[in-house]
C-alpha positions as CSV (number, residue, x, y, z in Angstrom):
1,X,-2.4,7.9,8.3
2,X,-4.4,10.5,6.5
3,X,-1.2,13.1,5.5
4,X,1.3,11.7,3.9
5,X,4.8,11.5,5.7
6,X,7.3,14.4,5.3
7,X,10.5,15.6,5.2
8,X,12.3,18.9,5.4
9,X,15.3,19.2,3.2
10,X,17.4,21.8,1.5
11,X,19.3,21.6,-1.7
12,X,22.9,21.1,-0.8
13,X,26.2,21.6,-2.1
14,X,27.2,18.1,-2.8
15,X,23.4,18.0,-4.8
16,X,24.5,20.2,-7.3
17,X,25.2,19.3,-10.8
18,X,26.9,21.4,-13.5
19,X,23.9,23.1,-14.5
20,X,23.4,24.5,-11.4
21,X,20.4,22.2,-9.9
22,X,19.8,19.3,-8.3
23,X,21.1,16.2,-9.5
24,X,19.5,12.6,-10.1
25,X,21.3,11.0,-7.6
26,X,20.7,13.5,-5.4
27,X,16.6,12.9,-5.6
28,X,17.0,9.3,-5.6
29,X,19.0,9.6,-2.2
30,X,16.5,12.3,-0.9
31,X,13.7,9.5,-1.3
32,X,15.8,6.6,0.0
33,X,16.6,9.0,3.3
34,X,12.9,9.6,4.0
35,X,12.0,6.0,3.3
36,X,14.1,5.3,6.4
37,X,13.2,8.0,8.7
38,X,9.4,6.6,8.2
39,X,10.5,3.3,9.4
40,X,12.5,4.9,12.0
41,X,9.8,6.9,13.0
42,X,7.1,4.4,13.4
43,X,9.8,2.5,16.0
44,X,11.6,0.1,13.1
45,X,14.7,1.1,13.8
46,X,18.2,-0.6,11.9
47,X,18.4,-2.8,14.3
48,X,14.8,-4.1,13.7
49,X,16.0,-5.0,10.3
50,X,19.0,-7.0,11.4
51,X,17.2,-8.9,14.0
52,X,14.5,-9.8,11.3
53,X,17.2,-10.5,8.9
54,X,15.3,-8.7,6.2
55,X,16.0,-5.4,4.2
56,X,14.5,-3.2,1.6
57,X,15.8,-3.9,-2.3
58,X,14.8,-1.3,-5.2
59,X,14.0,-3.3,-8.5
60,X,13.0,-0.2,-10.3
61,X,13.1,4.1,-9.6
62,X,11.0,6.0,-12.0
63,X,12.4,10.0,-11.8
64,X,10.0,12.8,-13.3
65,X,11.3,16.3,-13.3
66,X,9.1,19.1,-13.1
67,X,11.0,22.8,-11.7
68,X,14.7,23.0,-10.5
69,X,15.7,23.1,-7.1
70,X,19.2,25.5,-6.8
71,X,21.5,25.6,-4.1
72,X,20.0,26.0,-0.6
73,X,16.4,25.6,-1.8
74,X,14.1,24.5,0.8
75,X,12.2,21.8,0.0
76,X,9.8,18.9,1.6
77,X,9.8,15.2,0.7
78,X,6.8,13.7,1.0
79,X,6.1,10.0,1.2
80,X,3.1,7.6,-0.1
81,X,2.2,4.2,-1.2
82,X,1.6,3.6,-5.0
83,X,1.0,0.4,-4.4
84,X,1.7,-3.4,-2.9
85,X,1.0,-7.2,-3.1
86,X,-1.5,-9.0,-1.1
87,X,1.6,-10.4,1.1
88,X,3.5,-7.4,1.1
89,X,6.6,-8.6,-0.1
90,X,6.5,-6.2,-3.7
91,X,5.4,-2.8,-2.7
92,X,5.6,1.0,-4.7
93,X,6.7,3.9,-2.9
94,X,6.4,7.3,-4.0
95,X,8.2,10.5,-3.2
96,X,7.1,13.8,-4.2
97,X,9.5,16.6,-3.5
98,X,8.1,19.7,-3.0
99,X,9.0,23.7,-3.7
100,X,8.1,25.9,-0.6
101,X,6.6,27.7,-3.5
102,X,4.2,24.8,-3.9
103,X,5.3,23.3,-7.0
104,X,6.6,19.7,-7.3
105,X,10.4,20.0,-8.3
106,X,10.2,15.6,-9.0
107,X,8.6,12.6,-7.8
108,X,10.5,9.2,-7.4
109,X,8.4,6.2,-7.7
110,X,10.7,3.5,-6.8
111,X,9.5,-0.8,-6.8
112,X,11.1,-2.4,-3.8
113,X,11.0,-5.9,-2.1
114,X,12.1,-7.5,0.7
115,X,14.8,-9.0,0.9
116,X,15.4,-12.6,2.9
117,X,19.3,-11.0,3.5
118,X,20.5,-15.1,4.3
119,X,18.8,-16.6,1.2
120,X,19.1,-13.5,-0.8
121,X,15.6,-13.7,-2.0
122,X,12.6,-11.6,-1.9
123,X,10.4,-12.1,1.0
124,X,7.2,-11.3,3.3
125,X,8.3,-9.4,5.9
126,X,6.9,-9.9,9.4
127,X,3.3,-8.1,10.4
128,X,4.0,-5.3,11.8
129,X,6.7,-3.7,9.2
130,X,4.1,-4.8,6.4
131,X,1.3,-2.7,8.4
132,X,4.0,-0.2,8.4
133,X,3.8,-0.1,4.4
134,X,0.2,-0.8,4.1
135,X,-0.7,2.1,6.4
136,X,0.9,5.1,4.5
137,X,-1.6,7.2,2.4
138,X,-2.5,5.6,-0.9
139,X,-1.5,7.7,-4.4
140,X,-4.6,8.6,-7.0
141,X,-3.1,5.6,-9.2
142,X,-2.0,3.2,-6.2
143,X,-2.4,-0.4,-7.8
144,X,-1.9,-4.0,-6.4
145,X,0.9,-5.4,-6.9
146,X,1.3,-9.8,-8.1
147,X,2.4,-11.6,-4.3
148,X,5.6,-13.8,-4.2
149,X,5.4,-16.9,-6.1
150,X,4.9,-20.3,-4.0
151,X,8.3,-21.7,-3.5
């Protein structure tokens, strides 16, 4: 993949903080949705995660505001890999939500693993939905991340 995924969005209602822009949870929920329409997109559907028995857990979301988005502002989330361990169990994702003026209103770089949902422990995940990571566009600072420790 040489673009990197997208998403149209607006700013909506329920976004809105007292100031009059869009809130932090807001953003972080923005990214979380796109996250899932890439899998969703790329045929790993829900049910693809409960058959493996596996699901995505944040560890960490880094949020960097840049302009506002108001009410009703269009907007498009965009999706890339900042970076992921040899096994593919530890991986950074990247949204950066952009203006339809251009500029970026935030990015949200979030750390996620997978999670082994009977042992409740991070784990690989199974070829294909690692390809499925590994093949999103890289960021400038993309870095590799430390695999899962031998158990």
């Amino acid at each position: 993949m040489t673009n990197p995924f997208e998403v149209a969005i607006h700013a909506r209602w329920p976004d809105m903080d007292q100031n009059g822009h869009m809130r932090t949870v807001a953003y972080l929920e923005v990214a979380e949705d796109s996250r899932m329409q890439y899998f969703a997109s790329r045929g790993y559907s829900m049910g693809s995660f409960v058959k493996h028995r596996i699901g995505p857990v944040v560890s960490r979301d880094e949020l960097q505001y840049r302009a506002e988005l108001r009410l009703m502002d269009p907007a498009v989330v965009r999706l890339e890999l900042a970076g992921i361990s040899p096994d593919g169990a530890r991986f950074r994702l990247r949204n950066t939500i952009v203006r339809v003026d251009g500029r970026t209103a935030a990015t949200v770089t979030s750390t996620i693993g997978w999670l082994d949902l009977a042992e409740r422990r991070l784990t690989t995940p199974p070829d294909d939905l690692r390809r499925l990571v590994a093949d999103l566009p890289r960021t400038e600072d993309f870095a590799e991340l430390p695999s899962l420790e031998p158990r």
